[in-house]
N, C-alpha and C positions, 0 to 999 in steps of 0.2 A: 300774482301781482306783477304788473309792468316796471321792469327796469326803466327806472327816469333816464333821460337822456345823459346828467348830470356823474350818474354811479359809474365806478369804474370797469373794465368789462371783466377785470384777471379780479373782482374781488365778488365772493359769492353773494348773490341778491339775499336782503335779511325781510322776513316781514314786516318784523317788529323790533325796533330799536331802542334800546337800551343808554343811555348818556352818565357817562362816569360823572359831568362835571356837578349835575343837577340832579341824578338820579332819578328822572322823569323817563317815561316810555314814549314812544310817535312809532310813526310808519316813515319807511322814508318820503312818500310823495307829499309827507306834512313838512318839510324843510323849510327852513326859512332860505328862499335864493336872492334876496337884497341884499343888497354890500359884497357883491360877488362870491356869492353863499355857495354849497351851502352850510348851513350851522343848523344847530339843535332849534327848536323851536320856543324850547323853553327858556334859554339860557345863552344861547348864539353860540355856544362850543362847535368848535370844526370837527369835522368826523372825524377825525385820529382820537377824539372824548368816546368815538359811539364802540358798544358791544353789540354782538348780536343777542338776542331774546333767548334766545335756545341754549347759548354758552352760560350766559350768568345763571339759568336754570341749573348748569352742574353742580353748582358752588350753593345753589340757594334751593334746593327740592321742593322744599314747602311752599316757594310761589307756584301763583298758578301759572298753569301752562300758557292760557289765554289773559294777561294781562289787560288789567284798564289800561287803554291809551289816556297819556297826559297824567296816570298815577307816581304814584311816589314809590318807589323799591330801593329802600337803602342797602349798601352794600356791604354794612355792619352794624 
């Protein structure tokens, strides 16, 4: 995947994003960048809301590896 121009360079590119605020998944090139974004797609949370896919995987085994983008994964 193409690091957006938007991502920071010292922070590792995630495929698939994770949102504490909504608990929804995206990719990052699904950001919302209106309002000087960007924010969650779902829910407009700033990325200091987002996990990466892979981490919350620690804590959560049973999801899958390859998540529905745009699904629900609660975080309890």
């Amino acid at each position: 995947m193409e690091r957006p121009g938007w991502w920071p360079d010292d922070r590792p590119m995630y495929e698939v994003v994770w949102c504490t605020s909504c608990e929804r998944t995206f990719t990052p090139d699904q950001a919302d960048l209106s309002d000087g974004g960007p924010h969650c797609p779902h829910c407009g949370a700033d990325p200091i809301a987002w996990w990466d896919w892979q981490e919350l995987l620690l804590s959560h085994p049973h999801y899958p590896r390859d998540p529905e983008i745009g699904g629900l994964y609660p975080l309890y």
